[in-house]
C-alpha positions as CSV (number, residue, x, y, z in Angstrom):
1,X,-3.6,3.0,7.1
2,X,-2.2,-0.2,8.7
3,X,0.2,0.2,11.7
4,X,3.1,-1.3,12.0
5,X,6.0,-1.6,14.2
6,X,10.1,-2.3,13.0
7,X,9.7,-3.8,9.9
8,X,11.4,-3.8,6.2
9,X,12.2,-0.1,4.6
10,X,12.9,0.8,1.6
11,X,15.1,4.1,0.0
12,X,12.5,5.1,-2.7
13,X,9.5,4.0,-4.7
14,X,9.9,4.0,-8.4
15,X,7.7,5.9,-10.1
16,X,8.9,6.7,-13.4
17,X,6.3,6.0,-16.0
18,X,8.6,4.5,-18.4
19,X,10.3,2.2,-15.4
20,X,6.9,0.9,-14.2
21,X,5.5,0.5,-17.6
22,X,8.2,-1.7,-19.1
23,X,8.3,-3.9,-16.2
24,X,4.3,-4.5,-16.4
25,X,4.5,-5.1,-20.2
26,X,7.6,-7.4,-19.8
27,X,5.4,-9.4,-17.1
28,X,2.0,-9.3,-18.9
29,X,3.9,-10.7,-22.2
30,X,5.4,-13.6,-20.5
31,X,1.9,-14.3,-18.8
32,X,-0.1,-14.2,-22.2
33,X,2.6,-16.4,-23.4
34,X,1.7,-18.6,-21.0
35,X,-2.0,-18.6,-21.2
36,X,-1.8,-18.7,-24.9
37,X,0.1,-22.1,-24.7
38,X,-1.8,-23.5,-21.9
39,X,-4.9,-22.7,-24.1
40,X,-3.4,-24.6,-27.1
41,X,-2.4,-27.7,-25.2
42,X,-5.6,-28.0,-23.0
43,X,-8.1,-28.3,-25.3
44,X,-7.3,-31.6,-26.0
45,X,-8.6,-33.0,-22.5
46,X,-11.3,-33.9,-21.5
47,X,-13.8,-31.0,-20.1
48,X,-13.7,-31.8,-16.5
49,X,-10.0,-32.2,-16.9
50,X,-9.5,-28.6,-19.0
51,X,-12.4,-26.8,-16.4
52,X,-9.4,-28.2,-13.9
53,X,-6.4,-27.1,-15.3
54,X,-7.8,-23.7,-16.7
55,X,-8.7,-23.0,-13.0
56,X,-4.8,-24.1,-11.8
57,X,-3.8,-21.7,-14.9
58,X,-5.9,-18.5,-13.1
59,X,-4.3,-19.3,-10.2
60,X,-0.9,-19.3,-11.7
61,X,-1.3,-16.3,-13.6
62,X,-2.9,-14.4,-10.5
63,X,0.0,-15.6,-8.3
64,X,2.3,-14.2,-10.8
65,X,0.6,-11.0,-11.3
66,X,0.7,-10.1,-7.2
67,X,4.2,-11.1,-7.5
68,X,5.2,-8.5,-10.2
69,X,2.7,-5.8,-8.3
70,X,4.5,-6.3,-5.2
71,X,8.0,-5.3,-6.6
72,X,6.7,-1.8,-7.5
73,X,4.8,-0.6,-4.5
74,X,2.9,2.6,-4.7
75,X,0.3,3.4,-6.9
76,X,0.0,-0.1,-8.6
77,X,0.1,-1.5,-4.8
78,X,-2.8,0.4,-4.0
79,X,-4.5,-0.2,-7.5
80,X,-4.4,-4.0,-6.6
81,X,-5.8,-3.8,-3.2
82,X,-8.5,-1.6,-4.3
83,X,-9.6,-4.3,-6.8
84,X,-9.3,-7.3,-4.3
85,X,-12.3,-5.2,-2.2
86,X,-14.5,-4.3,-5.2
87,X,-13.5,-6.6,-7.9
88,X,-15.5,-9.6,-7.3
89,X,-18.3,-8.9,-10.1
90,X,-15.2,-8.3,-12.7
91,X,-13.0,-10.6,-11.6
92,X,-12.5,-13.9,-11.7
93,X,-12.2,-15.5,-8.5
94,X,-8.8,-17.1,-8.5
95,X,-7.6,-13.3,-9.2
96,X,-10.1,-11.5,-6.2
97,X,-8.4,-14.3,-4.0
98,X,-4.2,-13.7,-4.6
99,X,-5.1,-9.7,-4.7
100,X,-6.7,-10.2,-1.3
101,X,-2.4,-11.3,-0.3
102,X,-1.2,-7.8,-2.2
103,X,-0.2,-6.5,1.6
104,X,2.8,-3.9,2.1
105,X,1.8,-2.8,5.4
106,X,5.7,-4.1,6.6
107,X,7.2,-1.7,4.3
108,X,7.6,1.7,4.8
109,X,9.8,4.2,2.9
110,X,13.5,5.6,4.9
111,X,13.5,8.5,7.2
112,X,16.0,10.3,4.6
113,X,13.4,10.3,1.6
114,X,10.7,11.2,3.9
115,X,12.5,13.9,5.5
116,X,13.2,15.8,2.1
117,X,9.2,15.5,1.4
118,X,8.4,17.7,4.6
119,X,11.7,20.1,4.3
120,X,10.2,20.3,0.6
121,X,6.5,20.9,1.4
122,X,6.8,22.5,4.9
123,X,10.1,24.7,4.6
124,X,12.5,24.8,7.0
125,X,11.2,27.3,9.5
126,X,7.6,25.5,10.0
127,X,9.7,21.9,10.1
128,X,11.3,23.3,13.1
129,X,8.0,23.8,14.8
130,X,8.3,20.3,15.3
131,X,9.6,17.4,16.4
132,X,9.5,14.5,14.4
133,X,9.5,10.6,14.9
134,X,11.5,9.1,12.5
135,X,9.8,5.5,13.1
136,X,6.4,5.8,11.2
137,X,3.9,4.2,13.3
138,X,2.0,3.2,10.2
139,X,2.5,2.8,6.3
140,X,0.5,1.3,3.0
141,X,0.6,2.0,-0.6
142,X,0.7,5.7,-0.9
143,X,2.2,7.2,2.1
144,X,3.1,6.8,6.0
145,X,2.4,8.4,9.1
146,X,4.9,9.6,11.5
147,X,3.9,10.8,15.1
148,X,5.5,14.6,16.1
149,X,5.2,16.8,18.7
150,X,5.0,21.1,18.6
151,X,7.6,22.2,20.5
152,X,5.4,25.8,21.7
153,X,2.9,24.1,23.3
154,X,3.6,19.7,23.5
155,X,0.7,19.4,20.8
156,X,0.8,15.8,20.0
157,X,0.0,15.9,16.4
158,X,0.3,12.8,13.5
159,X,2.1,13.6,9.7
160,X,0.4,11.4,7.4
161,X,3.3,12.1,4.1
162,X,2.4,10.8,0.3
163,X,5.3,9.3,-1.1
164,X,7.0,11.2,-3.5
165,X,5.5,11.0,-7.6
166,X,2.6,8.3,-5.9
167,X,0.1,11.1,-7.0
168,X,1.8,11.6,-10.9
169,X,1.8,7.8,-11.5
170,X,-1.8,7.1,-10.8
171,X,-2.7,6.8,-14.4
172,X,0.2,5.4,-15.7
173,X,-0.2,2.8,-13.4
174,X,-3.5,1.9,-13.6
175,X,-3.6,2.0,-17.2
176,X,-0.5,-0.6,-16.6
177,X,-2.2,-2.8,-14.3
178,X,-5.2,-2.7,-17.0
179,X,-3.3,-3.2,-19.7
180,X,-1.3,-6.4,-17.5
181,X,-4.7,-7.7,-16.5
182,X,-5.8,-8.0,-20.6
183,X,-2.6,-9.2,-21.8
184,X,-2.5,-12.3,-19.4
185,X,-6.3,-12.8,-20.3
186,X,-7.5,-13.0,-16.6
187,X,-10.2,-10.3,-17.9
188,X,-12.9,-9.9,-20.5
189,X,-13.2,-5.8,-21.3
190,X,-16.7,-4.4,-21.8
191,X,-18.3,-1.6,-20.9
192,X,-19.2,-2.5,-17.4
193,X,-15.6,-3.5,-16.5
194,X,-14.4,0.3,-18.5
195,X,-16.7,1.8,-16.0
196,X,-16.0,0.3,-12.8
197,X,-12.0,0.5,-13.9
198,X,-12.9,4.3,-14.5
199,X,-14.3,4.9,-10.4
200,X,-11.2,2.9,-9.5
201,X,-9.3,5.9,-11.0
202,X,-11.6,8.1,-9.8
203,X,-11.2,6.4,-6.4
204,X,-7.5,6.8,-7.2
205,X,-7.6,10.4,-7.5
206,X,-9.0,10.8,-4.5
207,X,-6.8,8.9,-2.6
208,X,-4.0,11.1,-3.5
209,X,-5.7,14.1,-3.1
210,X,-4.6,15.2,0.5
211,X,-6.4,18.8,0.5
212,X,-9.6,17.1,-0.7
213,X,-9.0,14.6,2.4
214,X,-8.0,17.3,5.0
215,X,-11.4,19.1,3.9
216,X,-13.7,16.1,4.3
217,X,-11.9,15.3,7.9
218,X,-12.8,18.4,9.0
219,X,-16.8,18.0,7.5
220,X,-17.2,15.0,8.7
221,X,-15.7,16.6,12.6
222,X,-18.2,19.5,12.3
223,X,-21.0,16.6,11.3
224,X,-20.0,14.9,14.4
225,X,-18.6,17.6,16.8
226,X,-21.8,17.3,19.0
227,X,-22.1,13.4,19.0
228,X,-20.1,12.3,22.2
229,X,-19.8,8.7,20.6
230,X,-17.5,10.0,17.9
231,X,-14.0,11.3,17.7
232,X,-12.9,13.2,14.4
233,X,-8.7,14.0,14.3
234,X,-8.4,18.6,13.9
235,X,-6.7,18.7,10.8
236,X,-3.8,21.9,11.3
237,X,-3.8,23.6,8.3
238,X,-0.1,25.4,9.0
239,X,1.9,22.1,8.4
240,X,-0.8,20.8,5.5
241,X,0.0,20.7,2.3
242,X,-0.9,19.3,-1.0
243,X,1.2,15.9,0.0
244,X,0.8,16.1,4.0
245,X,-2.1,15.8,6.0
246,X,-1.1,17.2,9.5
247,X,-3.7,16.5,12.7
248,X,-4.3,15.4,16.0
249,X,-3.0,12.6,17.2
250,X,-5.9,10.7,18.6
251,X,-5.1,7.4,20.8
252,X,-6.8,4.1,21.1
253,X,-7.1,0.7,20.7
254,X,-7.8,-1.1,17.5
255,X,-11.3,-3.2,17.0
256,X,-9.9,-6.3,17.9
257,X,-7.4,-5.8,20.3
258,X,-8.0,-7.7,23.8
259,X,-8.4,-4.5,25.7
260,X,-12.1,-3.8,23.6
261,X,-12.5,-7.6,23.6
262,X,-12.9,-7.5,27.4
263,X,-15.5,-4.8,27.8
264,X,-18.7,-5.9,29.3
265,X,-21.3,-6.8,26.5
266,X,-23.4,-3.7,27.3
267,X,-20.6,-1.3,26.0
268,X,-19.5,-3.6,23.2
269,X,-23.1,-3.7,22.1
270,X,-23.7,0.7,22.2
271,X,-19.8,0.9,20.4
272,X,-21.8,-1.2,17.4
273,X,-25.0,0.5,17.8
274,X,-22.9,3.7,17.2
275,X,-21.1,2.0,14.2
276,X,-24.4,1.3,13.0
277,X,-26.7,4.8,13.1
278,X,-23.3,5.9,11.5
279,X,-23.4,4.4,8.4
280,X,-27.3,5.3,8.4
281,X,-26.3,9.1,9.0
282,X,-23.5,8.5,6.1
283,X,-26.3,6.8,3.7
284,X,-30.2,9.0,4.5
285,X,-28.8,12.1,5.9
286,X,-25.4,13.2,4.8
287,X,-25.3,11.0,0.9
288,X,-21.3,11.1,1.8
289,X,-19.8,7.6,2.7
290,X,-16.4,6.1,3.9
291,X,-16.5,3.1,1.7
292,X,-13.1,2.3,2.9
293,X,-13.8,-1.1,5.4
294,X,-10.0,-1.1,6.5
295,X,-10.3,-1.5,10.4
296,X,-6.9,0.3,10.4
297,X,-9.2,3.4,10.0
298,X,-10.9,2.9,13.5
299,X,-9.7,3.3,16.9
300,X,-11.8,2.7,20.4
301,X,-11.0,5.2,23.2
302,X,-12.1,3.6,26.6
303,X,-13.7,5.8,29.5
304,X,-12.3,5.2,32.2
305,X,-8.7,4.3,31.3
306,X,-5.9,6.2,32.9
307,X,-5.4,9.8,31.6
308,X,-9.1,8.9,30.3
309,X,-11.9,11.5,31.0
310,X,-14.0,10.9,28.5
311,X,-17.7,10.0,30.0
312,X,-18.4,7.1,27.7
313,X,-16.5,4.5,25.0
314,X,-16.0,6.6,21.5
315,X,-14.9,5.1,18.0
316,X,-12.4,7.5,16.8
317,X,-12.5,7.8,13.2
318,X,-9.3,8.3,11.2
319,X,-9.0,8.2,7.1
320,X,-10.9,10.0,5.5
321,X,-9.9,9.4,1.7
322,X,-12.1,7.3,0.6
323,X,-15.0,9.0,1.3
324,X,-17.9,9.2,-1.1
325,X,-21.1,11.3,-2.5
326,X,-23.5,9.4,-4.3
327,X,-26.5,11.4,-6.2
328,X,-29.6,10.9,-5.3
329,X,-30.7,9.3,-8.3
330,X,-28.8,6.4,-6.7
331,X,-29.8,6.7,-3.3
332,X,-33.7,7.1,-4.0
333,X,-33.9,3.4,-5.1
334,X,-31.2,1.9,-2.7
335,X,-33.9,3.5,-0.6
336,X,-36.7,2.4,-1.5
337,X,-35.2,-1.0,-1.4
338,X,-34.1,-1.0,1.9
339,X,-37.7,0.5,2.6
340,X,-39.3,-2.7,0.9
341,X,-37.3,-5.1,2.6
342,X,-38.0,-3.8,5.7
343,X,-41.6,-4.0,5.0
344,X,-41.2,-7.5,3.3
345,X,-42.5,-6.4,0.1
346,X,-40.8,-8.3,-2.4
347,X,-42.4,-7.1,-5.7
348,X,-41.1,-3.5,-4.2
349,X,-37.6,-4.5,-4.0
350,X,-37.5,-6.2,-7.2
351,X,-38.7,-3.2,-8.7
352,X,-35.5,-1.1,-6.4
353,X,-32.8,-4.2,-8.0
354,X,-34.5,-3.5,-11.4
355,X,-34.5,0.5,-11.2
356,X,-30.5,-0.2,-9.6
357,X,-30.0,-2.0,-12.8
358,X,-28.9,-5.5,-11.7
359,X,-31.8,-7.1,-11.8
360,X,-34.1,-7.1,-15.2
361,X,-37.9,-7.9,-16.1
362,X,-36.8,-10.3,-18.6
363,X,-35.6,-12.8,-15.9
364,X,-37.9,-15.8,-15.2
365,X,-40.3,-15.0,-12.0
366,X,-38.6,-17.4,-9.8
367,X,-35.3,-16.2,-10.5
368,X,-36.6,-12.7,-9.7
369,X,-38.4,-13.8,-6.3
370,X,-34.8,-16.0,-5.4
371,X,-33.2,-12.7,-5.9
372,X,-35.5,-10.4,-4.2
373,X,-35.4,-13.3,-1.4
374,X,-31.2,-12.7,-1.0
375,X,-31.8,-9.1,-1.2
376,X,-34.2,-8.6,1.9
377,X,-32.5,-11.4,3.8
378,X,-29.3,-9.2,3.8
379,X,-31.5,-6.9,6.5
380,X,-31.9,-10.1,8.7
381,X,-30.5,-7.8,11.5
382,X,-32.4,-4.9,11.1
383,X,-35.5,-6.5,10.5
384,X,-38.8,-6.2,12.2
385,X,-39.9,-10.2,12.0
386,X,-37.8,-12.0,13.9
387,X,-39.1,-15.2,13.2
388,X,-36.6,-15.8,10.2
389,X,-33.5,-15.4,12.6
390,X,-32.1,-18.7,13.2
391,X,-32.3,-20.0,16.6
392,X,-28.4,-19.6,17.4
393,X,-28.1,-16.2,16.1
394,X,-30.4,-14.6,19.2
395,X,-29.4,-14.6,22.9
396,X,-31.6,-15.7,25.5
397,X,-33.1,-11.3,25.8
398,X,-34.1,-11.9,22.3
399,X,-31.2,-9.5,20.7
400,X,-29.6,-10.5,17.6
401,X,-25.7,-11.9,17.9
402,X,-24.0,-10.1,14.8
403,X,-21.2,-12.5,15.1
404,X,-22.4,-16.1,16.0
405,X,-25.2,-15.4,13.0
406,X,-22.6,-15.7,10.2
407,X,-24.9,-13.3,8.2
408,X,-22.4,-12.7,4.9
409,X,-21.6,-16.6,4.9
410,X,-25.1,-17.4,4.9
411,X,-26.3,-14.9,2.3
412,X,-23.8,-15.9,0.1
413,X,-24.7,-19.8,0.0
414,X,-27.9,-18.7,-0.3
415,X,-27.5,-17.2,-3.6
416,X,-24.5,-19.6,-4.7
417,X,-27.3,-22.1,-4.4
418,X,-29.7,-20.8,-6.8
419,X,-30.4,-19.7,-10.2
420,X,-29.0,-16.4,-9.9
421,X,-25.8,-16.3,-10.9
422,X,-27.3,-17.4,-14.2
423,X,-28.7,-14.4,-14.7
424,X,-26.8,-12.1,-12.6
425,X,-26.0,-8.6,-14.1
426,X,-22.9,-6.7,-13.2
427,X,-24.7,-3.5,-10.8
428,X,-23.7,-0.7,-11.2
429,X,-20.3,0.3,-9.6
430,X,-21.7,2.8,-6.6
431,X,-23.8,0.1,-5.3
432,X,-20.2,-2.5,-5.5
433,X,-18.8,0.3,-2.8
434,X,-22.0,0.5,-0.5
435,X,-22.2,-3.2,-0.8
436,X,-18.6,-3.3,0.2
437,X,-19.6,-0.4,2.9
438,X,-22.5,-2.5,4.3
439,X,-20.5,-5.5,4.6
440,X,-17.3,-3.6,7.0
441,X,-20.2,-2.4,8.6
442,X,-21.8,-5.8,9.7
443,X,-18.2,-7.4,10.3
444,X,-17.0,-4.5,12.1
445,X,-20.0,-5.0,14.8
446,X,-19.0,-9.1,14.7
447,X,-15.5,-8.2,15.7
448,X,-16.9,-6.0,18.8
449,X,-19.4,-9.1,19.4
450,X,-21.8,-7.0,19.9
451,X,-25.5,-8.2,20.5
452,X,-28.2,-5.7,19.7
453,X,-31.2,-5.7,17.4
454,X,-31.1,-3.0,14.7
455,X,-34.7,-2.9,13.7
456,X,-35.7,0.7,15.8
457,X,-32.6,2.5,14.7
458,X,-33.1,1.9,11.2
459,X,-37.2,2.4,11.5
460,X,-35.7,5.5,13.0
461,X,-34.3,6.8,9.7
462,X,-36.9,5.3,7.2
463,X,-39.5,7.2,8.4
464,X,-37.8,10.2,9.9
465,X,-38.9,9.2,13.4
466,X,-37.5,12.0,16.0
């Protein structure tokens, strides 16, 4: 959940069904108006000039699309974002792109309406345990968080509130947002897109779900509880509820703020080692994953600060909503492709993309070595053969420089460049979110600038090294 200082506020979030509905229809009409007479009048042109002005028409229609989203906030606000991160293989790009500007981190719902949510949920007596900032010190889509205090004991303690009907409107919403998406024809529907549009509501569900949250924050602290590296909020269960998450407040600084930017390399380089063997934890031991890449969920406590005792730097680790288990009919082949890449095997992770489903034996057997090729260069950081790394992405100890390296950039040309896109499949829509996982991952140890090699840590976990 973003933070934010003073910014725009407003009284209530509409949420009635009906309301959102008619507004999304009334948009999506006038959009496939649009289209349909763009579509009439371009094909007349010539095809470089209709491949032109059919791009300029996405845009338009993309633009126009963020713009209705953005009056309604909530559910739908939420709904976009989530499809910027995980829509690329469904979406065209012009779409992906004016999603990525669906932001209402400025905007934050009034003190009044809030307050009536926790004299609601809490009752009056258990409100009075506390006292309450009015200023939230963050907001997004579905809720806010306001900083208290107990008055028995000066427990400094965070109120993360849902805003009210957020939770009812999911499907109404997203079958809205669907429905706007086919009307302005800026989507083909198939079974693919059905099934990735069905984990978004899953995903959606989930979100809203505050006791399901509140229960995997307190997992995932037992998980960590004897890993110095890690702090995990203490959810209090007496001022939780179905539409609050109450817990410690836990202070730091964000990723990228100049305080963590100034730490020697050394600690920089152990805060992304830690990011690192957590995500390995998440995906070989625990099959549970936060595929939520926000850095607003991640906070760096630094020893030695004043008021600081802690012995050594910790990433404290705050959102827990977006966390996922993935069966290990999934996992065995993600695997055993990792395993293979590792080992440079490329006939063994062809056969982990083919058993993943995104990949197929029917492709020609260069397109299949291209793709296996993209595939294993992905683990350029964690890979035992260093002779592949390019010359300005290791420093003069031989450790790999997650940020000068450009890794995602380079991958990406890399397969823009070949065949593949010919032949490219939709995956499957848990490997979108642990694609989308591995990618905060990398970027999240670029931000630190961290320089480190990864190889031992993940040899660690492939062969269950102690």
């Amino acid at each position: 959940m973003a933070s934010k200082g003073r910014g725009n506020s407003v009284s209530r979030i509409k949420t009635g069904s009906f309301e959102r509905r008619l507004t999304l229809t009334r948009a999506g009409l006038f959009a496939g108006t649009r289209m349909a007479s763009h579509m009439a009048t371009n094909w007349l042109s010539s095809k470089d000039k209709r491949d032109a002005r059919h791009r300029a028409m996405l845009s338009s229609q993309a633009e126009f699309l963020v713009e209705e989203l953005g009056k309604l906030k909530g559910s739908v606000v939420k709904i976009g974002q989530v499809m910027a991160l995980y829509g690329e293989h469904f979406l065209p790009e012009e779409v992906t792109e004016a999603l990525h500007t669906l932001e209402d981190q400025t905007t934050s719902l009034e003190w009044p309406a809030i307050a009536r949510v926790l004299q609601e949920e809490l009752g009056a007596a258990r409100l009075a345990e506390l006292e309450v900032d009015p200023e939230p010190i963050g907001a997004a889509s579905l809720g806010q968080v306001h900083r208290a205090r107990r008055i028995s004991d000066g427990l400094e303690l965070v109120l993360k509130v849902q805003y009210p009907g957020v939770a009812d409107a999911v499907d109404s919403d997203l079958n809205a947002v669907a429905q706007l998406l086919r009307i302005a024809r800026l989507v083909s529907f198939g079974p693919e897109f059905n099934d990735w549009l069905e984990e978004v509501r899953e995903m959606m569900h989930r979100e809203v779900d505050y006791r399901l949250e509140a229960r995997t924050t307190e997992k995932f602290r037992n998980l960590l509880r004897d890993d110095a590296r890690f702090v995990v909020p203490r959810v209090l269960g007496e001022y939780s509820t179905a539409h609050i998450i109450a817990s410690t407040f836990e202070h730091g600084h964000s990723v990228s703020s100049v305080a963590v930017r100034e730490l020697p390399l050394e600690r920089r380089s152990e805060l992304g080692r830690a990011a690192l063997e957590l995500f390995f934890r998440e995906l070989f031991d625990w099959g549970e994953i936060q595929t939520d890449p926000n850095f607003g969920n991640y906070r760096i406590r630094i020893a030695g600060e004043p008021g600081e005792d802690a012995p050594r730097d910790q990433i404290v680790l705050l959102d827990f909503g977006a966390v996922q288990a993935y069966p290990d009919s999934f996992l065995t082949p993600v695997i055993h492709m990792i395993r293979a890449s590792y080992e440079r095997d490329l006939d063994e992770v062809i056969e982990g993309g083919v058993r993943l489903r995104f990949m197929s034996r029917d492709w020609p057997e260069d397109v299949l070595h291209k793709f296996g090729e993209v595939c294993m260069s992905v683990l350029e950081p964690l890979a035992p053969d260093r002779s592949h790394w390019p010359d300005y992405a290791v420093n003069p100890r031989g450790e790999y420089r997650w940020k000068q390296s450009d890794l995602p950039s380079r991958v990406a040309r890399q397969a823009a460049r070949s065949a593949i896109s010919r032949y490219f499949r939709i995956p499957p829509k848990e490997f979108v979110f642990l694609n989308r996982k591995l990618i905060g991952v990398y970027t999240f140890i670029a931000v630190l600038n961290a320089e480190f090699n990864g190889e031992p840590l993940l040899r660690q976990f492939l062969y269950d090294e102690a």
